[in-house]
Structures are given as structure tokens and as C-alpha cells.
C-alpha positions as CSV (number, residue, x, y, z in Angstrom):
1,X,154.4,115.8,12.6
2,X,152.6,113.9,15.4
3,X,149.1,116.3,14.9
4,X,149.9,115.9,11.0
5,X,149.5,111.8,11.5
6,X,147.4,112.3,14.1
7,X,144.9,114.0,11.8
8,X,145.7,111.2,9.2
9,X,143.6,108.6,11.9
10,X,140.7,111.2,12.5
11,X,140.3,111.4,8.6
12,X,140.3,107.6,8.7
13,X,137.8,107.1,11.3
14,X,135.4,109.8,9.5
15,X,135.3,107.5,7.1
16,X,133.3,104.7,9.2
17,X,131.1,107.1,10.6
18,X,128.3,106.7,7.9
19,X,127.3,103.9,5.1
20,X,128.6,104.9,1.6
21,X,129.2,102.9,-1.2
22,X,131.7,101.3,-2.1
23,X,134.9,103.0,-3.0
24,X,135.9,102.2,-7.0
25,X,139.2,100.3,-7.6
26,X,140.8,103.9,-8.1
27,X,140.0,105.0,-5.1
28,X,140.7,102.1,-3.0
29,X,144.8,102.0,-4.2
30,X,144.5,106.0,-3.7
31,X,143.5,105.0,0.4
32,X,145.7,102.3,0.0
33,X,148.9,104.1,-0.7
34,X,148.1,106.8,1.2
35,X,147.5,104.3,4.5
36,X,150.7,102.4,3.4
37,X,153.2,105.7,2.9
38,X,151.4,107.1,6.4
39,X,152.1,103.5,8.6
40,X,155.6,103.8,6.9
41,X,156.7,107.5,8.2
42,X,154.9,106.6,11.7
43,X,157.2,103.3,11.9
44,X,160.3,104.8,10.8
45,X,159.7,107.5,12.8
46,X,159.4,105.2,16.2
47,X,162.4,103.1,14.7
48,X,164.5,106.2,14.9
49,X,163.3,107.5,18.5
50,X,164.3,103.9,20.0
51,X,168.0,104.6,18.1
52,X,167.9,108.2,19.9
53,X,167.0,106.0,23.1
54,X,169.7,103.7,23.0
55,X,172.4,106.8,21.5
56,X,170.7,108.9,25.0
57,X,171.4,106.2,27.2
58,X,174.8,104.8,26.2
59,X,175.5,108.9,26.7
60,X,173.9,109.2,29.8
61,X,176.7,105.8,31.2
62,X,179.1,107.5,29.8
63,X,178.8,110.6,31.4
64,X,178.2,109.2,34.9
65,X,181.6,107.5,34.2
66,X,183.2,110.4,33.6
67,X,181.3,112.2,36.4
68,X,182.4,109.7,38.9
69,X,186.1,108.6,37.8
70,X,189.2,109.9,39.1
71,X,190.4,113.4,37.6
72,X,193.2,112.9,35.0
73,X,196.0,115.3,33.4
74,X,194.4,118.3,30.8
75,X,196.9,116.7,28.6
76,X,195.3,113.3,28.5
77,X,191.6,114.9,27.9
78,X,193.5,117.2,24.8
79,X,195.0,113.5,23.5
80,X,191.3,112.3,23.6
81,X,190.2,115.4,22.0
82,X,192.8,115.5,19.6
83,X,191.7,111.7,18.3
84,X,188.4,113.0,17.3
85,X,186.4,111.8,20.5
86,X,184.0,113.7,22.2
87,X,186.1,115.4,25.7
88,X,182.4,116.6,27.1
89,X,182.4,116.0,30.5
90,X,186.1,114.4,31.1
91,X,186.7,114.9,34.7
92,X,190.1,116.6,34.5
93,X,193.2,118.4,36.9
94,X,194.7,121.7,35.6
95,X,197.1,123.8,37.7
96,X,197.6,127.2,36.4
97,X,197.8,131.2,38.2
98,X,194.5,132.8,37.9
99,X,193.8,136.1,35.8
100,X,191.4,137.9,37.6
101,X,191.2,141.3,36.0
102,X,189.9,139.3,33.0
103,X,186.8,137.2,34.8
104,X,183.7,137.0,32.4
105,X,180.3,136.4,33.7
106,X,177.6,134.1,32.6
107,X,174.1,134.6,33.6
108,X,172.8,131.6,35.4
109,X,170.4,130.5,38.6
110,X,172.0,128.0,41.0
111,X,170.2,126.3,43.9
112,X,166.7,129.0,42.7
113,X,168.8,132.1,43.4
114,X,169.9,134.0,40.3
115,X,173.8,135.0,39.6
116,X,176.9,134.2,37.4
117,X,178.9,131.9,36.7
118,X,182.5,133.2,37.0
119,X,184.7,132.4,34.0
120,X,188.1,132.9,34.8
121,X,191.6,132.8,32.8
122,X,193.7,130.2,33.9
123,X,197.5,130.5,32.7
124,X,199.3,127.0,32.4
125,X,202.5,126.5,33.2
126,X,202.9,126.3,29.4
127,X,202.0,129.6,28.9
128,X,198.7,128.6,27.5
129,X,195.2,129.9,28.6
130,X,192.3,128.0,30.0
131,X,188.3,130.1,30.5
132,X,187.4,128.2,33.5
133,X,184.1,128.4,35.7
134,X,185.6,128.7,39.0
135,X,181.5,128.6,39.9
136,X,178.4,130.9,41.0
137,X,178.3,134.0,42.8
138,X,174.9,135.8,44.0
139,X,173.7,138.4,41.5
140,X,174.6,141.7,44.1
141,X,177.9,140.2,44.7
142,X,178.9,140.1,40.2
143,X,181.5,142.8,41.4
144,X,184.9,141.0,42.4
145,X,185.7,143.8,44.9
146,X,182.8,142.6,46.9
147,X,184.1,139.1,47.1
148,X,188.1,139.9,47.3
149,X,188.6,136.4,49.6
150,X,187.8,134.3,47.1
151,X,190.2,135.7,44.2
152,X,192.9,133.3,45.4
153,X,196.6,134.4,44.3
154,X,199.4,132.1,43.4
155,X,199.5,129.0,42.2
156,X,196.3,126.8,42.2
157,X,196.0,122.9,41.3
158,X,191.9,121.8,41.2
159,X,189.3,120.0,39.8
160,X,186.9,119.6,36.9
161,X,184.9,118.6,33.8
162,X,185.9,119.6,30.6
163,X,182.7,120.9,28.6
164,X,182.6,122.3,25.0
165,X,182.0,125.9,22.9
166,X,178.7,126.3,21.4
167,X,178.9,126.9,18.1
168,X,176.1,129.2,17.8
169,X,173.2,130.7,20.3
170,X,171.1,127.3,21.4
171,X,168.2,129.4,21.0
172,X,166.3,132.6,19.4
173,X,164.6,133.4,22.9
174,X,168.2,134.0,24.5
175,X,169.0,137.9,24.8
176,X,172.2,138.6,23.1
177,X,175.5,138.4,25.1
178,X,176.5,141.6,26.4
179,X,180.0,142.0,25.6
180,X,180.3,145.3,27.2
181,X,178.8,144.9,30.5
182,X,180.6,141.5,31.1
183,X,177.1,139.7,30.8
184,X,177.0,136.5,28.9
185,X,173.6,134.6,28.6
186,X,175.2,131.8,26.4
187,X,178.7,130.6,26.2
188,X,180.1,132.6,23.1
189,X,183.8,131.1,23.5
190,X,185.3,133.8,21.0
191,X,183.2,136.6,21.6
192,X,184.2,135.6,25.9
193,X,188.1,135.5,25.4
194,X,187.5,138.6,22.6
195,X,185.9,140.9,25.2
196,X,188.5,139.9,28.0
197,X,191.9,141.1,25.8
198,X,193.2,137.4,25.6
199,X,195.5,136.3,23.2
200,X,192.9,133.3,21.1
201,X,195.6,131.8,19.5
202,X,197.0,131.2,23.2
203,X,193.7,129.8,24.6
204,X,192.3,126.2,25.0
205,X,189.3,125.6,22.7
206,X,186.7,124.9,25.4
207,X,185.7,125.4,29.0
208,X,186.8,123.2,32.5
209,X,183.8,123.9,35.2
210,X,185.9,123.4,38.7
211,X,183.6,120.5,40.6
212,X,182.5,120.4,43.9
213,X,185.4,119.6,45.7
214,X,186.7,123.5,45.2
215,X,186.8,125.3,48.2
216,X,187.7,129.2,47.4
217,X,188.6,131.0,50.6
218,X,184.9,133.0,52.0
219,X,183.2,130.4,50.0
220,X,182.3,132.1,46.9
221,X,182.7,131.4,43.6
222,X,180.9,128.3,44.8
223,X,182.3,125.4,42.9
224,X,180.2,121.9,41.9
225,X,177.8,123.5,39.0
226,X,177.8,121.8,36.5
227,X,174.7,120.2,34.9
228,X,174.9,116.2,34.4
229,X,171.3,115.6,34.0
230,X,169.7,115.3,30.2
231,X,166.3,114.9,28.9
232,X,166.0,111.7,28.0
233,X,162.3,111.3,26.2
234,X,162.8,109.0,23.8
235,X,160.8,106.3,24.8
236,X,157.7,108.5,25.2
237,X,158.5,109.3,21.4
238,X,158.9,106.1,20.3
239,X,155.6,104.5,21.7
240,X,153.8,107.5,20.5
241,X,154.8,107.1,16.6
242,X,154.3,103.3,17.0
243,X,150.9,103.7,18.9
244,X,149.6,106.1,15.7
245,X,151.0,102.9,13.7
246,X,148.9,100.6,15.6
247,X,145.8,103.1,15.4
248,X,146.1,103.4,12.2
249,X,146.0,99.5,11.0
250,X,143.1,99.5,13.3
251,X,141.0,102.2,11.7
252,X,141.8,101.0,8.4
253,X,140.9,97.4,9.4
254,X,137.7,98.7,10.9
255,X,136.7,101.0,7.6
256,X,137.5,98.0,5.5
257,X,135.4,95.5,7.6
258,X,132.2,98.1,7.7
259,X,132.2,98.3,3.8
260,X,131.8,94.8,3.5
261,X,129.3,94.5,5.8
């Protein structure tokens, strides 16, 4: 759309490169309409990038709320949940006896070296089942037998933000999840308890990534990765559409002022 309108202004400016005539009365409310219905997409279209803006930001506060506040009970985040609110990035305590044998790993690159992300079943005392990323693990080391200090036994109480399913791949250039090699390059909820053996009906509808504060015995899975940082372009956007705008009224001003002279 922006080379679309921007292609509207070249056409435009064409127009006072060389004397013609002038246009008939046809003509003119043809250019006319066609200058009006242009400035109107260009305006609305800035008018909606500074609602994205203020939508990004108020987003962006409420995440470093949440990033920063005090962990609270699962059960509070499922109450928030449960009301129809958005529980992205609720910072969150869960205490729960981990099911190794069932880990699934997600692809990922932490800190420029490339790994997984260790998704882990976490039985509640409730008897229901949380996929948590207990965090990343080097790429040679994807095999739990080659990091047996850090799959901690017992009961465990920790740390971290609640963050939601995808509904579908976020994008055609991902390579499909690999199912049966354990290999996950985008967080297929189902098709991740599905392939581990676990009960859906018995597990929690989204993810908990443990935060930093997780200290797993031989330091790996290395806690603290989740992602809090969002593009936030909008402005750009916005004074892009409204400078095409503002370009446009002037090229039309200037074509209209040359015909007269």
C-alpha cells in the first residue's frame, strides 16, 4: 500500500512537468475524486497506526508491570484467564514434581548460541499438568543423560510468566515441528503434549517460562528466557501515511496553481 500511494504522488507530479491545456470539467472531478478518495485512505491509514501506537504502548506498561511485580498463585492468573483477560506475561508461582521422561524441545538461540528450550511436565498437586520451559540448554547437550544434575527430583516450588498457545504456525518460512525427533520450531501446544503421551484433558491450556531467578543444580536448563521486548513501529507508520497526505495536497496544490498560470 505505501508504493501503491506512493505511486499515486509520482503520477501527480508528472502531471506539472509540462504545459497542457486545461483539463475539461469531466476531467477535473475525475482528478478530483481520485485526489480526495487517495488523501482519505492515506489519513485513515495514519489515524489507525497512531491507535496501534497507543494499543503498543499501553501493552508494552502493562507488560513491564507484570515483568516486574511480585509472582502470584497459578490460581489467581487461571481467575484472570477465566474472566476473559489476556494472562500473557502474568508473573506467576507453581509448585508441582517434574516429569522428565516427557521433556519436549523447542528450537531456539539464547545469548547467540543455538539450543532448546526445555519444555517440561509439571504435575500439580491437583493432579493437573503444566508444559513448562524450565529454560535453554546448548544444542550438543538436547540429550537429558548429558545434563542428569539439572533434572531435579522431588518437589519443586519456582518462578515464572505465564505465556499463551499459538493457534497456528506464526509463519510459512518455519520448518514443520518434528514430532518424532522431539524438535519443535514453534509452540504447537496440542501437537507438544500429543507427542509426549499426556493426558490433554489433564493439562493447563498454555505455557509458564521459569524466570531468572531458577537456579537448576549444574546450571543448565538455564532459566530467565523469556522475550519481553516487542516491535513497536508505529509511529514510523503513522508519519509515513500522513507525510504521503501532506505530499499529496502539495502536488495537487502545485498542479492546480501551474494550470492557472
Amino acid at each position: 500500500m505505501p508504493a501503491r500511494a506512493g505511486s499515486i504522488v509520482t503520477d501527480i507530479v508528472r502531471d506539472t512537468e509540462a504545459d497542457k491545456p486545461p483539463m475539461s470539467r469531466g476531467k477535473r472531478i475525475a482528478t478530483g475524486a481520485v485526489v480526495l478518495i487517495a488523501l482519505g485512505i492515506l489519513v485513515s491509514l495514519g489515524t489507525w497506526q497512531v491507535q496501534r501506537l497507543h494499543e503498543k504502548e499501553a501493552l508494552l506498561a502493562q507488560i513491564e508491570s507484570r515483568r516486574h511485580g511480585a509472582p502470584v498463585d497459578l490460581t489467581l492468573a487461571e481467575q484472570t484467564m477465566a474472566r476473559g483477560e489476556d494472562g500473557e506475561y502474568l508473573h506467576v508461582r507453581v509448585t508441582g514434581r517434574f516429569d522428565h521422561s516427557r521433556e519436549r524441545h523447542f528450537f531456539a538461540t539464547f545469548e547467540g548460541e543455538s539450543g532448546f528450550y526445555v519444555y517440561t511436565p509439571l504435575t500439580l498437586a491437583d493432579g493437573r499438568i503444566l508444559l513448562l520451559n524450565r529454560g535453554f540448554v546448548p544444542y550438543e547437550l538436547k540429550d537429558p543423560a548429558r545434563r542428569a544434575a539439572g533434572q531435579v527430583s522431588g518437589t519443586v516450588t519456582l518462578a515464572g510468566y505465564v505465556r499463551n498457545r499459538l493457534a497456528k504456525k506464526p509463519s510459512s518460512i518455519l520448518p514443520d515441528n518434528d514430532p518424532a525427533k522431539n524438535i519443535f520450531y514453534w509452540k504447537d501446544w496440542q501437537a507438544m503434549v500429543a507427542s509426549s503421551g499426556l493426558d490433554a484433558a489433564r493439562v493447563l491450556p498454555f505455557f509458564v517460562d521459569a524466570d531468572a531467578t531458577v537456579a537448576n543444580p549444574g546450571g543448565l536448563p538455564k532459566g530467565g528466557v523469556t522475550q519481553f521486548d516487542l516491535p513497536n513501529n508505529h509511529l514510523q507508520y503513522a508519519l509515513t501515511w500522513y507525510g504521503l497526505a501532506v505530499a499529496l495536497v502539495a502536488v495537487t496544490g502545485l498542479m492546480l496553481f501551474r494550470r492557472k498560470t
